[in-house]
KEKOLBA-625923 format. One record per residue (C-alpha): residue in one letter; y, x, z. Coordinates in steps of 0.1 Angstrom, whole numbers, plus 5000, padded with zeros to 4 digits. Layout:
N
AYXZ...
END
This chain:
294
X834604661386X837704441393X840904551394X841104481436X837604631443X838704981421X841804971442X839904891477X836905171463X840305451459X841205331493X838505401512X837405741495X840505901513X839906121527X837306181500X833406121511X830206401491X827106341489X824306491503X821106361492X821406031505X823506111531X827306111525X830006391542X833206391544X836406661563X837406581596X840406301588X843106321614X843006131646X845405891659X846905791625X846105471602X844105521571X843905261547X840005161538X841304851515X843104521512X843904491550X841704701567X842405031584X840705311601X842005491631X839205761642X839005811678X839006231692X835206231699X833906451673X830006611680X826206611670X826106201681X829106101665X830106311634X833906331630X834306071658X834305681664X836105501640X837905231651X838104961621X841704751620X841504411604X843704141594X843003791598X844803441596X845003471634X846303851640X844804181641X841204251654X839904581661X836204641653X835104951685X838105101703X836305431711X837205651733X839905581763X841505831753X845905761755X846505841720X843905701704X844805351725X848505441714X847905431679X845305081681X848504951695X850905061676X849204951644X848604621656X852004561668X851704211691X849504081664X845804221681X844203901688X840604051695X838804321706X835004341688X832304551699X829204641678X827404761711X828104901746X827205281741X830205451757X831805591727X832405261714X833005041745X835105281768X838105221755X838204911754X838904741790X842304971791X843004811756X842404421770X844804511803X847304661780X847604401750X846104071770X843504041742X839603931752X836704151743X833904021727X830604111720X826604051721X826704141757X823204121771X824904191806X828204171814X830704481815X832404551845X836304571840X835904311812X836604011828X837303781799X834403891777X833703661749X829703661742X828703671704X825603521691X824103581657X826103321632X828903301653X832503321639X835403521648X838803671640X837703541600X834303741608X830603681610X828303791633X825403921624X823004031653X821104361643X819204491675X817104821671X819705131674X820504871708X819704561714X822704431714X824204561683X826204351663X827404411626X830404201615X830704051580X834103971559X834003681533X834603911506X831204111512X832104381536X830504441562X831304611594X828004811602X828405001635X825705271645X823105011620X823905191588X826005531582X826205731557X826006061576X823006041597X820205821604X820205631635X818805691670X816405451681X815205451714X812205291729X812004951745X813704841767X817105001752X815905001716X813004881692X811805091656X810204741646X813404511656X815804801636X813304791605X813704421603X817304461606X817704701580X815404461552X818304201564X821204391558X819704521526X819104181514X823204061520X823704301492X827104381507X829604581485X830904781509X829604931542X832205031569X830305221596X831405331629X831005701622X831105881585X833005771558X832905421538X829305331517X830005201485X826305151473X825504971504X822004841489X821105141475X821605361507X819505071533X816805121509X817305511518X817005481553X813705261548X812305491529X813505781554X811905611578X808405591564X808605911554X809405991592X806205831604X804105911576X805206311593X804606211624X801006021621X799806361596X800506601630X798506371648X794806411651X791506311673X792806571696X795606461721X798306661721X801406601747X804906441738X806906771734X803906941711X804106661688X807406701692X807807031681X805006941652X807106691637X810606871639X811007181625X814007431636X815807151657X819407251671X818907211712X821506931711X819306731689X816106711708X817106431733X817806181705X814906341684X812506261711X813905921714X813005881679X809606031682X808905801709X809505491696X807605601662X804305691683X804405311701X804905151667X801705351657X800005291687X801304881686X799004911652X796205041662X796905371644X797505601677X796405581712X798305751744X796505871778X796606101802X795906371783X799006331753X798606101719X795506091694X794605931662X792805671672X789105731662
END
């Protein structure tokens, strides 16, 4: 390991991340305040802790020839907007979204009135308040970045590469949690397999995700969720049989002591799970609930 990549490694290990399994934890890091993640990159976490969003939405600072971009404002929350600013001094050139779920987006129409700078972002429709929003495509380049379109967790996510193999990662790939994937038309299981294979197969050095702390073994934890993933249908397609059974009793089959917060997004996963089964001719849904297919 070089010299720069230990230093940028100490960096973003404050505050320090454990291991769980394959998943990584780390203590609430203070809101509102700068924390270096390496050579010119900094993490501000927005005030939006809970079950969805672990510790909150981190809001990713980076330098460029050109300025300051910020990678997901977050929240609208004042303070959090405060501190974006004040880190970015009149340097913030861009505003980059991974994808328009709220706790990512929200923020970020106060930010553009406030500093002037465009929002920009996959944008399958537009976003009201965002008049001047720049629409990314896959291979585009901006603010020094890349973008690389990764639809599944949404389908307009976006993941945003650095020259020096790091990589931006949004909701794609964290290290705490696995993402939700809702059915078409807001999500797609086969779309986010196929993006995880491609993000595996950058072998990036470093992962900075919207949620959690940094993933330094980047490869190593895609592979992971791929394998978390079969594992998850392989569950789901053994609780299946030739009789049908309804949504919420497979449901409850495949998802054992499941916190009530949890079951929206589990069902979301279940879902989309079942239709890729069913897309394969491995499960079929009627009237009466979902089957094995004979």
């Amino acid at each position: 390991m070089s010299a720069r990549l230990a230093d940028a490694a100490a960096a973003v290990r404050q505050p320090s991340a454990r291991r769980r399994g394959w998943r990584l934890s780390e203590p609430p890091p203070p809101c509102a305040v700068p924390l270096p993640a390496g050579p010119g990159i900094r993490r501000i976490v927005a005030p939006n802790p809970g079950p969805m969003t672990y510790n909150g939405t981190n809001s990713w600072l980076i330098d460029w020839e050109g300025g300051v971009a910020v990678i997901d404002p977050g929240t609208e929350d004042a303070a959090h907007l405060d501190a974006i600013i004040a880190e970015a001094g009149p340097h913030l050139s861009h505003i980059l979204i991974t994808h328009t779920h709220s706790d990512h987006v929200a923020g970020a129409a106060s930010l553009a009135r406030r500093t002037g700078a465009p929002v920009a972002g996959y944008a399958l429709d537009s976003q009201p308040g965002l008049p001047d929003w720049i629409r990314l495509r896959d291979g585009d380049r901006i603010a020094g970045l890349e973008v690389v379109h990764t639809p599944g967790h949404s389908m307009d996510h976006l993941c945003f590469a650095r020259d020096d193999d790091v990589l931006f990662s949004g909701d794609h790939v964290m290290g705490w949690s696995t993402s939700v994937v809702p059915p078409p038309p807001h999500g797609d299981l086969v779309a986010f397999i196929d993006s995880l294979r491609r993000i595996r197969d950058r072998d990036d050095r470093l992962m900075l995700s919207a949620h959690g702390p940094a993933i330094l073994r980047p490869r190593e934890l895609v592979q992971n969720l791929l394998d978390h993933r079969d594992a998850r249908e392989a569950s789901i397609a053994a609780v299946l049989s030739s009789k049908p059974a309804s949504l919420e009793t497979v449901l409850g089959r495949a998802y054992f002591n499941l916190r009530p917060e949890l079951l929206t997004p589990a069902r979301s996963n279940l879902l989309s799970h079942l239709n890729k089964l069913q897309a394969e001719g491995r499960a079929v849904s009627d009237a009466d609930g979902w089957r094995l297919r004979g």
